[in-house]
ZAVEXRO-838918 format. One line per 5 residues: their letters; for each residue x, y, z of N, C-alpha, C, O. Coordinates in nm, 3 decimals, m for minus. Each point is the difference from the previous one (the first is absolute). Layout:
BEGIN
A	X:Y:Z:X:Y:Z:X:Y:Z:X:Y:Z; ... $
//
This chain:
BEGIN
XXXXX	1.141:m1.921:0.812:m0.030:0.020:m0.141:m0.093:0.119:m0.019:0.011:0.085:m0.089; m0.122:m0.092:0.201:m0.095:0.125:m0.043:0.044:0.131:0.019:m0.042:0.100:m0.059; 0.158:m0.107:0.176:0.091:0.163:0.030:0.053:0.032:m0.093:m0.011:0.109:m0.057; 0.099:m0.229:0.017:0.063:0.039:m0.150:0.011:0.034:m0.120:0.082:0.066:m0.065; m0.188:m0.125:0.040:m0.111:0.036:m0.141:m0.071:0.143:0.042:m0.017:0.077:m0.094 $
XXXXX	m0.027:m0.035:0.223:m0.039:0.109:m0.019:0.057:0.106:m0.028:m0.047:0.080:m0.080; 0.189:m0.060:0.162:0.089:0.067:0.000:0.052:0.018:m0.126:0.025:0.112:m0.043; 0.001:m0.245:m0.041:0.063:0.035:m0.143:m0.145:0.095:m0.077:0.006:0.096:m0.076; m0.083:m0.140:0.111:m0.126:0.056:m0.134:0.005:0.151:m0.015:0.010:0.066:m0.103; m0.025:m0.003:0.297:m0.028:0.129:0.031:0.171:0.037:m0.065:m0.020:0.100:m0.068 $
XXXXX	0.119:m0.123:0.061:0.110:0.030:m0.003:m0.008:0.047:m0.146:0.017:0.119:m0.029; m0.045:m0.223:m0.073:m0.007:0.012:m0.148:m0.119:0.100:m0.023:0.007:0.081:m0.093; m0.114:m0.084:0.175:m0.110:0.089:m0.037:0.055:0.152:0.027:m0.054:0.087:m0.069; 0.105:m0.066:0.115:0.033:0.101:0.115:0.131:0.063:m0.113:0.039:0.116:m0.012; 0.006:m0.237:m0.056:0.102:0.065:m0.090:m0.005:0.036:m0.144:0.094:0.064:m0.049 $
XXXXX	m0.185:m0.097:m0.013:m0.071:0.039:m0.105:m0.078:0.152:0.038:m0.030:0.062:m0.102; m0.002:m0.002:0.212:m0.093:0.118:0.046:0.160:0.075:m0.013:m0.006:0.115:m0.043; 0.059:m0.134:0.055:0.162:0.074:0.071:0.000:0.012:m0.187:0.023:0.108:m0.054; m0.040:m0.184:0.007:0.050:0.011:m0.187:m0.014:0.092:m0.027:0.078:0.086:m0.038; m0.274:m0.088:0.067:m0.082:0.105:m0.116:0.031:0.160:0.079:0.037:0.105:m0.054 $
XXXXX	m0.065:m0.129:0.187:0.008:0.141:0.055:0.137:0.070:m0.033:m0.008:0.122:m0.011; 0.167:m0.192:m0.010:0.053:0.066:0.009:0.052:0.029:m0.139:0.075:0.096:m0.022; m0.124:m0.198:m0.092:0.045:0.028:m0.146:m0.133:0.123:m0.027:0.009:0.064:m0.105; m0.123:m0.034:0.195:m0.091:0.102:m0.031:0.058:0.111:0.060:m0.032:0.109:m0.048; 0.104:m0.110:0.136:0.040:0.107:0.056:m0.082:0.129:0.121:0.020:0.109:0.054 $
XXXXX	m0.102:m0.202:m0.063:m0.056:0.104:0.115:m0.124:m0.101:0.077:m0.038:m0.094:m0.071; m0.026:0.105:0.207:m0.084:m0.067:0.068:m0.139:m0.003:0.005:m0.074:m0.076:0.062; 0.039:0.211:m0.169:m0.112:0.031:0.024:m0.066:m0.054:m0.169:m0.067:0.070:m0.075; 0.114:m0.219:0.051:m0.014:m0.012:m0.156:m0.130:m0.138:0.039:0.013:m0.120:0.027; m0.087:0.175:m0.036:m0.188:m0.069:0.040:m0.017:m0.121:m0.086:m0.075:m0.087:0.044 $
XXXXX	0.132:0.068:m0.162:m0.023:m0.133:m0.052:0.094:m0.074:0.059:m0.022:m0.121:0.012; 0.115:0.162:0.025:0.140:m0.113:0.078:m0.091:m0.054:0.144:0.000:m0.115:0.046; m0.095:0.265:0.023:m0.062:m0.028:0.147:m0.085:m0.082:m0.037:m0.006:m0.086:0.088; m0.088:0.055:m0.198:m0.109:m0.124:m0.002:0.090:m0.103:m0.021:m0.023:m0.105:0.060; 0.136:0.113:m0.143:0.028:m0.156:m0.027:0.101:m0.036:0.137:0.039:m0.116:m0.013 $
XXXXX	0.008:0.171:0.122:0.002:m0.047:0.161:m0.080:m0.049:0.050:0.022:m0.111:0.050; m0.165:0.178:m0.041:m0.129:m0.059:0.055:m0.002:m0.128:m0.100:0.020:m0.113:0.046; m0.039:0.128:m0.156:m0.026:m0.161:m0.034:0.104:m0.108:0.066:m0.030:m0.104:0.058; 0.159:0.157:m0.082:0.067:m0.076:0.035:0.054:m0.036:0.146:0.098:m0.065:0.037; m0.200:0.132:0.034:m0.018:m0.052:0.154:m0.084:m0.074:0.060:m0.002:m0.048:0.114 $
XXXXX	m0.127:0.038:m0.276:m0.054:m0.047:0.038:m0.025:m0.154:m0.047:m0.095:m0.067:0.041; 0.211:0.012:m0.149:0.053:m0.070:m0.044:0.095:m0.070:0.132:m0.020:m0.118:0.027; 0.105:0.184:0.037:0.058:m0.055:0.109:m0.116:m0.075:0.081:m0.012:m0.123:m0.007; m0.072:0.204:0.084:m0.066:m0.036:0.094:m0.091:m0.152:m0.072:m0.035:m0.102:0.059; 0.017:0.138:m0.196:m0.101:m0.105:m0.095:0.117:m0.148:0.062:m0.046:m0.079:0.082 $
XXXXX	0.164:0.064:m0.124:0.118:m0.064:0.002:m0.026:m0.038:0.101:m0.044:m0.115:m0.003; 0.052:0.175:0.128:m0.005:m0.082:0.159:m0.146:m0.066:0.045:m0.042:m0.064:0.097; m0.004:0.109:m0.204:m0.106:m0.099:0.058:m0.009:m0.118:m0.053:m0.029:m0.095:0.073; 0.045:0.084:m0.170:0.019:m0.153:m0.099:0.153:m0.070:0.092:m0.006:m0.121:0.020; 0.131:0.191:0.030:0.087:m0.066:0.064:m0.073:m0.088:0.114:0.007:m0.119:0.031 $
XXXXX	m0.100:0.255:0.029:m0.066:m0.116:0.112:m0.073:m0.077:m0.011:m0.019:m0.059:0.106; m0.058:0.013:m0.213:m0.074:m0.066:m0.013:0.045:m0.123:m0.075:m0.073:m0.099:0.007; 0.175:0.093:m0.073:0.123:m0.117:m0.079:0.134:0.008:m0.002:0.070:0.005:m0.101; m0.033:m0.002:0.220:0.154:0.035:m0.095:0.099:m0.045:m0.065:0.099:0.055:m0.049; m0.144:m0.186:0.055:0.055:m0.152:m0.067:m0.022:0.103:m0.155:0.099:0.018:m0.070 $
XXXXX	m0.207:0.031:0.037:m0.012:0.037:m0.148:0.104:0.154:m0.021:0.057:0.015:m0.108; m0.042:0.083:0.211:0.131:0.043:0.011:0.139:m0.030:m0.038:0.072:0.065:m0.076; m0.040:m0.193:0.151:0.096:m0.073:m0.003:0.034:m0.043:m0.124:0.095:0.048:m0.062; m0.193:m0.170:0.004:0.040:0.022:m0.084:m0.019:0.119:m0.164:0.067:m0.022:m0.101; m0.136:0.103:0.107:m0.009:0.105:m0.104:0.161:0.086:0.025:0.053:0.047:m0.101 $
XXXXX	0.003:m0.034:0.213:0.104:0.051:0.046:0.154:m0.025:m0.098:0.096:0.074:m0.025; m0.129:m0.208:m0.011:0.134:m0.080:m0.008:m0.014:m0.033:m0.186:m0.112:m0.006:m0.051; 0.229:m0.011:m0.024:m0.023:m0.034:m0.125:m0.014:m0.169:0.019:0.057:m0.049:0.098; m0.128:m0.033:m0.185:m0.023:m0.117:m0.069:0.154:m0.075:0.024:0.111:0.054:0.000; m0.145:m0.192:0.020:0.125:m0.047:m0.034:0.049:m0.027:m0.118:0.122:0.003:m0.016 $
XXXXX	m0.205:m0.033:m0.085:0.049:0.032:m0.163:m0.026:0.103:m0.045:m0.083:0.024:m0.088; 0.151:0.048:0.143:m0.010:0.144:m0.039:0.061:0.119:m0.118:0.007:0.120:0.023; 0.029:m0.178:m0.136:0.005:0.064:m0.132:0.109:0.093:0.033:m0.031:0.098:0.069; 0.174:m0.113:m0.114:0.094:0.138:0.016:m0.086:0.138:m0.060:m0.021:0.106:0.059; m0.013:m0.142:m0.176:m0.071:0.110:m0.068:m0.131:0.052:0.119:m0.042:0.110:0.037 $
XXXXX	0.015:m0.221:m0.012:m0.145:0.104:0.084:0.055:0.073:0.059:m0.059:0.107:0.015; 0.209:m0.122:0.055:0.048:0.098:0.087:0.063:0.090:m0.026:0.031:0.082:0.086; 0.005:m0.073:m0.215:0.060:0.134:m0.134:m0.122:0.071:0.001:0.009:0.119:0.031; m0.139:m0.172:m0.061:m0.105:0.104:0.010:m0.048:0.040:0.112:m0.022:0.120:0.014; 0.001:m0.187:0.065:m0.016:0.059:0.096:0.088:0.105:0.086:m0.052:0.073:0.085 $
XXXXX	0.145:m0.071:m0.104:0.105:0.108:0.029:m0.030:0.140:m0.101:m0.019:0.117:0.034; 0.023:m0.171:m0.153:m0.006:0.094:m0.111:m0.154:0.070:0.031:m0.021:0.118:m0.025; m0.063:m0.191:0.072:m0.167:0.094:0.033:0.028:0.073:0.127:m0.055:0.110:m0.004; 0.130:m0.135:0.132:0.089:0.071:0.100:m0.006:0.130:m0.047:m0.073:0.084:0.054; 0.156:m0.056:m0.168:0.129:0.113:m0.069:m0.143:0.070:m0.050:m0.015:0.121:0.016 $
XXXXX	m0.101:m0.213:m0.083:m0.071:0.108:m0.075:m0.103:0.064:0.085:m0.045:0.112:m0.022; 0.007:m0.195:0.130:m0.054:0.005:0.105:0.032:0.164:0.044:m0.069:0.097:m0.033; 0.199:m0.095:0.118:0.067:0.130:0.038:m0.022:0.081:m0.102:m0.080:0.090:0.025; 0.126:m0.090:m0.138:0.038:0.103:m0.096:m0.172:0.060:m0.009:m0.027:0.120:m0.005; m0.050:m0.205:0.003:m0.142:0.053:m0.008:m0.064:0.112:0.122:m0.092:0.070:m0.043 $
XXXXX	0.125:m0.050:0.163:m0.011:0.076:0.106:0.139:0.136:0.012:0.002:0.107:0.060; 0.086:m0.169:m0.137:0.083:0.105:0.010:m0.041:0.112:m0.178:0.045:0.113:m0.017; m0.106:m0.163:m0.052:m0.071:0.073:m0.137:m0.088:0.051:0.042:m0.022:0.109:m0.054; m0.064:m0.144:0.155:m0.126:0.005:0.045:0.030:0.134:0.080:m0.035:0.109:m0.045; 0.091:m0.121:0.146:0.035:0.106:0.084:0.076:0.111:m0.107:m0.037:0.115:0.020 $
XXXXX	0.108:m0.127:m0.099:0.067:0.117:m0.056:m0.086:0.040:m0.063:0.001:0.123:0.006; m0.131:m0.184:m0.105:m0.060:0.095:m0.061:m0.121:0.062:0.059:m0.054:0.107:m0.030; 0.016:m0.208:0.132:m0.135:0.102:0.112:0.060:0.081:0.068:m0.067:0.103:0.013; 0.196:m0.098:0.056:0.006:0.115:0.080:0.131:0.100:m0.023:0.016:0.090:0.082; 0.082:m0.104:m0.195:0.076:0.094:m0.057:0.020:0.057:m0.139:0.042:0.111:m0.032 $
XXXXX	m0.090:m0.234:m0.060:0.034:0.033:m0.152:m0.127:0.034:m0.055:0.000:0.088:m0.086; m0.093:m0.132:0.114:m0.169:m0.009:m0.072:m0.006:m0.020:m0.112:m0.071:0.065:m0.077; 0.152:m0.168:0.040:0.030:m0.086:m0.160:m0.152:m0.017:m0.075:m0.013:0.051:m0.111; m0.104:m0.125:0.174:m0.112:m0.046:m0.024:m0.130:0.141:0.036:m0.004:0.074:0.098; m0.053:m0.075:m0.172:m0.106:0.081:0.053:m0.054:m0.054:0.138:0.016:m0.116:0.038 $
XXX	m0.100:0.239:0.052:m0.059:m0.041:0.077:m0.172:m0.043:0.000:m0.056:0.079:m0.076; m0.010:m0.143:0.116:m0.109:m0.107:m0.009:m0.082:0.069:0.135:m0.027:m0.040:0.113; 0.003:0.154:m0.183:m0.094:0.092:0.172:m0.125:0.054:m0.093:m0.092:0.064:0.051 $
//
């Protein structure tokens, strides 16, 4: 369970970085490089709470057994806005510059 869960996390983490860098278009885009570091350091945060419970892993992992069709319409649907938010994100910090910059 703990290989597995790790592997999926770094996998999904790892694929959201692949979003922003490549809807930004280039590598050298410094707000995409802090939000990696956070989010490595969010991984590493993650393995330590696995080792220390992972019964609470386990179950946070899994949906409820009365589990609401609708919760799972939204929750899919926050998925979609989820993405769409890193792929906006990346197009306007590192190709379109839709938003002013905050320097």
């Amino acid at each position: 369970m703990k290989r597995n869960y790790l592997i999926k996390h770094f996998f999904g983490t790892f694929l959201f970085f692949a979003i922003i860098f490549v809807s930004a278009g280039r590598i050298d885009y410094w707000q995409g490089l802090i939000y990696v570091l956070i989010g490595f350091i969010m991984v590493l945060l993650n393995y330590t709470v696995l080792r220390i419970d992972s019964e609470l892993i386990k179950e946070r992992s899994r949906p409820g057994e009365d589990t609401k069709k609708w919760d799972k319409i939204i929750l899919g649907f926050s998925f979609l806005v989820t993405i769409s938010m890193y792929v906006i994100a990346g197009l306007d910090s590192g190709r379109f510059h839709w938003s002013t910059d905050f320097h």
